[in-house]
C-alpha positions in Angstrom: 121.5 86.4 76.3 124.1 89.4 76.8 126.8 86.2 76.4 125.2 85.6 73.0 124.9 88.7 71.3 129.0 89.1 72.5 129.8 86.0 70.8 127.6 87.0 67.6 129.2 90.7 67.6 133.1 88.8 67.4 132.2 86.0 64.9 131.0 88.9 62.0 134.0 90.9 63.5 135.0 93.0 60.3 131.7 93.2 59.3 129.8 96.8 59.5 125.6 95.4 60.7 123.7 98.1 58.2 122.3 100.8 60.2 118.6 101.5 59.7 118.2 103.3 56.5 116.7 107.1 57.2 114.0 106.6 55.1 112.9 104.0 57.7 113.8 106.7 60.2 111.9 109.3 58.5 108.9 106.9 58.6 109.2 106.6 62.1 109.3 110.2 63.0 106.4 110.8 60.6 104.2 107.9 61.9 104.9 109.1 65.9 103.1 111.8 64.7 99.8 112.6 66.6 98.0 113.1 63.1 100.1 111.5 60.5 100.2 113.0 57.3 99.5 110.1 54.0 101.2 112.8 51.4 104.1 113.4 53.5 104.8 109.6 54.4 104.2 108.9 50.4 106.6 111.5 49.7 109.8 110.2 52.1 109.2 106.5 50.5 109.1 108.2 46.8 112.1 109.8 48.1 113.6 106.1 47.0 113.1 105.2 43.9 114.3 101.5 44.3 112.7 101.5 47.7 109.6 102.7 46.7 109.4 100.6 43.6 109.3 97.1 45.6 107.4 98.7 48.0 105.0 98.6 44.8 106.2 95.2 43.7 105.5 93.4 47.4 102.3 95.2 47.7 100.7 94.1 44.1 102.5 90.3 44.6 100.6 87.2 46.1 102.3 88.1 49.2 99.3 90.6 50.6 96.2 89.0 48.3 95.1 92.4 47.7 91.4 92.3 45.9 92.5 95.6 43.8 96.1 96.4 42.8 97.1 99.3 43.4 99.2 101.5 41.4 101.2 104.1 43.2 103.0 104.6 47.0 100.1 107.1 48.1 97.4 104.5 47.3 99.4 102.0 49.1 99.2 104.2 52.2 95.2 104.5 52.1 94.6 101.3 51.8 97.1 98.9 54.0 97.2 101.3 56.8 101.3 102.3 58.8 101.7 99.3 61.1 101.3 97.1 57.8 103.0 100.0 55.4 106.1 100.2 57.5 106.9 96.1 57.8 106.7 96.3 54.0 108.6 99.3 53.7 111.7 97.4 55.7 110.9 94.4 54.2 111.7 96.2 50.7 114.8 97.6 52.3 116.5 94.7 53.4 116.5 93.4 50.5 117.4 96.4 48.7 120.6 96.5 51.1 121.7 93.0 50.9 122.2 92.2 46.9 125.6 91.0 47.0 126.7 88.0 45.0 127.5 86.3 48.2 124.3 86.3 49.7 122.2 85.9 46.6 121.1 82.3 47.7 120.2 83.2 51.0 117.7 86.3 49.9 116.3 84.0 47.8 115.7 81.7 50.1 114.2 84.3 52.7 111.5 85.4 50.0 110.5 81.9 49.8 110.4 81.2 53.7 108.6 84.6 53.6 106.3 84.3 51.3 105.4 80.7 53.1 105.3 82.3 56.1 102.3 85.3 54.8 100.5 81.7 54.2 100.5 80.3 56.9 99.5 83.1 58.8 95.8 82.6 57.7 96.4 79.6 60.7 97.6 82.2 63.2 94.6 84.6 64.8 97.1 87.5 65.7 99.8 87.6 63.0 99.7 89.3 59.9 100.4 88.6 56.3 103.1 91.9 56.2 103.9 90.8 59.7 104.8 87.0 59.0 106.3 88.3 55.6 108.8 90.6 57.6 109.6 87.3 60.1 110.3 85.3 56.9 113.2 88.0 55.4 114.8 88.7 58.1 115.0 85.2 60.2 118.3 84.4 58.4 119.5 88.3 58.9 122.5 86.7 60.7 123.5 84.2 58.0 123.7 87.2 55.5 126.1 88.9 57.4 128.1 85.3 57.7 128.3 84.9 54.3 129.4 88.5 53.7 132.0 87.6 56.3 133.0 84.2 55.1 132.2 84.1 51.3 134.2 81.0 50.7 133.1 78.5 53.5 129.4 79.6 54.7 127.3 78.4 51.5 128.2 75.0 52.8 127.7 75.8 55.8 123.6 77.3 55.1 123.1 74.4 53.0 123.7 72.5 55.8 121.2 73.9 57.7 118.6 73.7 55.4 119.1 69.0 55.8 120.3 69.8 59.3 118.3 72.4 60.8 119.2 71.3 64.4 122.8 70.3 64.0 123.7 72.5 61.6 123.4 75.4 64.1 126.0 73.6 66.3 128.5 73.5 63.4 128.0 76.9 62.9 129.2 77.4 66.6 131.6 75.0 66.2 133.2 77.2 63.3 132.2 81.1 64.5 131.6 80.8 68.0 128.4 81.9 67.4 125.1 80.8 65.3 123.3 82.6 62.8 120.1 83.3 65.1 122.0 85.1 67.4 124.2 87.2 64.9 120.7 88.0 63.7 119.3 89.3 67.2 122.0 92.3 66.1 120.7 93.1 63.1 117.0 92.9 64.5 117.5 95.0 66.8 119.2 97.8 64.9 116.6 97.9 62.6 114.2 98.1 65.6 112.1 94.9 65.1 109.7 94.1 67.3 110.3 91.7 70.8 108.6 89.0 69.4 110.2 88.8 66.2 113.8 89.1 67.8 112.7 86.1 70.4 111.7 84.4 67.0 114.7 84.4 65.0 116.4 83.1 68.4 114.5 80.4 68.9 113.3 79.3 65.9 116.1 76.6 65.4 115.2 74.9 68.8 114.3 71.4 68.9 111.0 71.8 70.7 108.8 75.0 71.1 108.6 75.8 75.1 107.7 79.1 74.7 105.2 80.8 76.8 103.9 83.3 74.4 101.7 82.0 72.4 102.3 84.8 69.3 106.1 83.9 69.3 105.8 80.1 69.5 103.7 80.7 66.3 105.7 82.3 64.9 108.8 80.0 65.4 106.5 77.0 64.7 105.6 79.1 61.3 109.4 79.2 60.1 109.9 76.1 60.9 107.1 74.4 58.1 108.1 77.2 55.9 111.6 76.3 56.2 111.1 72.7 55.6 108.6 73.2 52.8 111.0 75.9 51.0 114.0 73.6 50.9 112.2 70.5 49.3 110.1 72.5 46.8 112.7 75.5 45.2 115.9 73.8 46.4 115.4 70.2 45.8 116.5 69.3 50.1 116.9 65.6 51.2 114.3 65.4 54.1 116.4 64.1 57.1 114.7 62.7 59.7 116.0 65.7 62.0 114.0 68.1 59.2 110.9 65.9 59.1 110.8 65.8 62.9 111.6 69.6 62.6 108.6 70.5 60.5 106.6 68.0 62.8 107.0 70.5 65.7 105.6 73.0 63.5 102.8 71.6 62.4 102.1 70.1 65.7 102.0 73.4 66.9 100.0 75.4 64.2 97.5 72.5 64.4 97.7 72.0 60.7 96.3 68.9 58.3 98.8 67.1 55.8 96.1 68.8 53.1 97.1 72.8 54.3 101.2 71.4 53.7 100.7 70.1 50.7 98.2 73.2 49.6 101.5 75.2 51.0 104.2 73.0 48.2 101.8 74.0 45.5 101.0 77.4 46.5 104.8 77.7 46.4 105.7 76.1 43.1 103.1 78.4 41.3 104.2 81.5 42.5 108.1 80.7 41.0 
């Protein structure tokens, strides 16, 4: 593992990993809290205007399938509760932080594998629609910080991995020394995700699912449909044999019919 995360930290050499913004922080400090306060946890997200405003924009999407929308941060608070407030909070931050021109494509692409991924876990007892949202953004965490580090050669090299999603991740190794999962595990871990998710995005291009958590090899078998799914529907992907044996695994996995799939595609198209 510690061989990895070397070999990640000298392919994206050059490249700062973002530290965690404070508002994140201050949310953290806040919520240790023994009796958290809803105004003053309102009041450090307001503190963002941008932040705050697709904390707003995620929360009122199809994303969480609220009943009522709501219209402001503190109301947001009340009703989704700080485990499920804070992954939305950093899911808005992320992509806040990364709106570069070189790794337009891949947000893009995250908020479709995310949004995917808040599907499919209805399928999944103890994973969450924030949760599975948060997986979705930040699997490909260490492909942003590629392409910020190779802007000429790594779009090639991610559309490759959306055919090859097996293969690919050698080439990558081939030409960084390192793959995108495991430039990832850095910028998981500075933003303080949870073990699961870090095991996740390290796993999730493996070609079969052997591990012994149950929570994590759902979630790796959820990226791996939503992957799949994603790159036929918005990006119009060949499916290889290595992607349809790929999504296979997943849907082995999750236990899910042909009909929930193709529910998925359409799900997907109509929220474009």
């Amino acid at each position: 593992m510690q061989e990895r995360l070397r070999a990640g930290l000298k392919a994206i050499q050059g490249v700062k990993i973002p530290d965690l913004p404070k508002e994140i922080m201050e949310l953290d400090a806040a919520l240790s809290s023994k009796f958290p306060n809803n105004q003053a946890i309102t009041d450090i997200i307001e503190s963002n205007t941008k932040l705050s405003g697709e904390v707003l924009r995620i929360v009122n999407s199809p994303v969480m399938k609220l009943k009522t929308p709501v219209k402001s941060i503190r109301e947001s608070v009340d009703v989704l509760g700080y485990v499920n407030l804070r992954n939305l909070v950093i899911s808005a931050a992320i992509k806040n932080l990364f709106n570069t021109h070189e790794v337009e494509g891949i947000i893009e692409h995250s908020k479709d594998v995310a949004f995917c991924c808040a599907e499919l876990s209805e399928y999944i007892a103890d994973i969450s629609r924030d949760e599975a949202y948060l997986l979705g953004l930040f699997h490909n965490g260490g492909s942003l910080l590629l392409a910020t580090k190779d802007s000429d050669n790594y779009d090639k090299m991610f559309s490759r991995l959306n055919t090859h999603p097996i293969s690919g991740v050698q080439k990558e190794i081939d030409a960084y020394g390192a793959s995108h999962a495991d430039i990832g595990i850095l910028l998981g871990q500075k933003w303080k995700l949870p073990v699961e998710m870090l095991n996740a995005i390290m796993l999730h291009h493996i070609p079969e699912n052997n591990v012994g958590k149950d929570k994590i090899r759902g979630m790796i078998a959820m990226l791996k449909v939503a992957n799949v799914v994603v790159n036929e529907v918005s990006y119009g992907a060949y499916m290889t044999e290595e992607a349809r044996d790929y999504m296979a695994e997943g849907q082995e996995e999750l236990m899910l019919e042909p009909a929930v799939v193709n529910q998925l595609r359409r799900v997907l198209i109509s929220s474009s």
